[in-house]
MARDREN-163608 format. One line per 10 residues: their letters; for each residue z, y, x of C-alpha. Coordinates in nm, 4 decimals. Example, Ala and Ser with C-alpha at 12.3 -4.5 7.8 and 13.67 -1.06 7.14 Angstrom:
# residues 2
as> 0.7800/-0.4500/1.2300 | 0.7140/-0.1060/1.3670
END
This chain:
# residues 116
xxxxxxxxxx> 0.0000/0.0000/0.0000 | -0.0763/0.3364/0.1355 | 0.1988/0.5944/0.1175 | 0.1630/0.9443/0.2753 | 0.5139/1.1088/0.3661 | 0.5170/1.4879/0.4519 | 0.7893/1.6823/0.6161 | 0.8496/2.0217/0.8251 | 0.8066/2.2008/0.5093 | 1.0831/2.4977/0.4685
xxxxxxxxxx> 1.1639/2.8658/0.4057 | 1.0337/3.1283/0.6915 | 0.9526/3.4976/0.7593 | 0.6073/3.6646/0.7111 | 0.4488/3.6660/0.9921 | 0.6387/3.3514/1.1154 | 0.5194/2.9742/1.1940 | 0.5462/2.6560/1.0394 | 0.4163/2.3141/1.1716 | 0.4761/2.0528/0.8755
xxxxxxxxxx> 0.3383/1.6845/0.8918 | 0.2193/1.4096/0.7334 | 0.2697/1.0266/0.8422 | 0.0633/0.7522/0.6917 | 0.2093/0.4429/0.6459 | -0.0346/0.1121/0.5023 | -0.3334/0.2845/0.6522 | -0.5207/0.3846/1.0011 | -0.5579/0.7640/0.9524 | -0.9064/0.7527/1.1461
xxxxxxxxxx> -1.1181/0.5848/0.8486 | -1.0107/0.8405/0.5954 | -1.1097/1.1696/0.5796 | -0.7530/1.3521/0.5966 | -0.6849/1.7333/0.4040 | -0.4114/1.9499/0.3014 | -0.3950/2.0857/0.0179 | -0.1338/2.3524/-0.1443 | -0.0486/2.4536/-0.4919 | 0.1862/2.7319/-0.5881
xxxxxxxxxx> 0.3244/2.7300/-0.9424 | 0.0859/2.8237/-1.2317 | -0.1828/2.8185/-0.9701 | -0.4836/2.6029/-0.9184 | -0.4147/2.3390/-0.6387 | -0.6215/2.4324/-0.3357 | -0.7862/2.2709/-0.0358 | -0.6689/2.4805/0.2913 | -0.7569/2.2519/0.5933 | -0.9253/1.8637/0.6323
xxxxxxxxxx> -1.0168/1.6613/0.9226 | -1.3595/1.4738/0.8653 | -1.3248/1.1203/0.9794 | -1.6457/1.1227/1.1273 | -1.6178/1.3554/1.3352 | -1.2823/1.4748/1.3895 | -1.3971/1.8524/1.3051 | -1.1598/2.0421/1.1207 | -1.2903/2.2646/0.8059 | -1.0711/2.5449/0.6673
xxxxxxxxxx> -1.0421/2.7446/0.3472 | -1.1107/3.1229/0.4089 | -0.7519/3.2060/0.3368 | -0.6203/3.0179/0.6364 | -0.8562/3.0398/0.8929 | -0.7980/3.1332/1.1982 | -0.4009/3.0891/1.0972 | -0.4027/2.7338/1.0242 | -0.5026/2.4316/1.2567 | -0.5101/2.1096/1.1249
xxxxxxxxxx> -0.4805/1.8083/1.4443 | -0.4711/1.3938/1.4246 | -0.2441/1.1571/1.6427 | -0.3857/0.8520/1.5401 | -0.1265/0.6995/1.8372 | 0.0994/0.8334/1.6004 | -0.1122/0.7918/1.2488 | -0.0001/1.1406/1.1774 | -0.1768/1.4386/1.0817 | -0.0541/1.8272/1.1519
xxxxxxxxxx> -0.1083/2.1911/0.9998 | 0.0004/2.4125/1.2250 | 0.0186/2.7486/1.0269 | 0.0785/3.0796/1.1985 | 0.1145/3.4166/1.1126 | 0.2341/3.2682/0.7392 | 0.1878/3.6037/0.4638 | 0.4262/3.6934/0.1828 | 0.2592/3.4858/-0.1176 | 0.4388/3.2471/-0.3998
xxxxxxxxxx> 0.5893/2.9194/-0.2735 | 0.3763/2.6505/-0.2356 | 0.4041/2.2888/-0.2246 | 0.1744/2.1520/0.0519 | 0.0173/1.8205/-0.0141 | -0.1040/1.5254/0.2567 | -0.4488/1.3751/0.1413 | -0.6606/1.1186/0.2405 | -1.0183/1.0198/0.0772 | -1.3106/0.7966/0.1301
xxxxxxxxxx> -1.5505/0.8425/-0.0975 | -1.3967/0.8151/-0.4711 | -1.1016/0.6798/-0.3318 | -0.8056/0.9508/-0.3064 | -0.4025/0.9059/-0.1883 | -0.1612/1.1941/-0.1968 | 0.1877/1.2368/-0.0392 | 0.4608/1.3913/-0.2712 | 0.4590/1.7634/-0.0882 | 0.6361/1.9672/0.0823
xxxxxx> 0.7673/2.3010/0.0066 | 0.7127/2.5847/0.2100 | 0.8520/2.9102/0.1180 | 0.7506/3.3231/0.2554 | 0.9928/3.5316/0.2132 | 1.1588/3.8359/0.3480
END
């Protein structure tokens, strides 16, 4: 059974970094194709970062790019988003993903908070 646990989620400054992950348990992270995705409360969920499998490039939504770098361990079959230079918006929870083709797993978030 796959299962996708995220952590390193948490409460920070604007302007401040955090660096949550997401280990994949049941699974090789290399044959998916691995994303993050965020959703903050009334709000559409959204994809911010994924790694294609193919390739190992790394795509990113124009609200995080150039903030935001999404890495693989697949030593450690973990995924990162390192997110920088985080702006004042609504919490979000940030979701672990992987896909190939119509199949789809999710992790069960982690919160991340901007706040002054």
């Amino acid at each position: 059974q796959v299962q996708l646990i995220e952590s390193g989620g948490g409460l920070v400054h604007p302007g401040g970094s955090l660096n949550p992950f997401c280990v994949a348990s049941g699974t090789l992270i290399y044959i998916w194709d691995m994303g993050w995705f965020r959703q903050a409360p009334g709000k559409q969920r959204e994809l911010v970062a994924r790694i294609v499998r193919k390739t190992d490039d790394a795509n990113y939504s124009d609200s995080v790019r150039g903030r935001f770098t999404m890495t693989r361990d697949v030593t450690k079959n973990t995924v990162y988003l390192q997110m920088n230079n985080l702006e004042i918006e609504a919490p979000a929870i940030y979701y672990c993903t992987s896909n190939f083709f119509s199949t789809d797993h999710w992790g069960q978030g982690t919160q991340v908070t901007v706040s002054s």
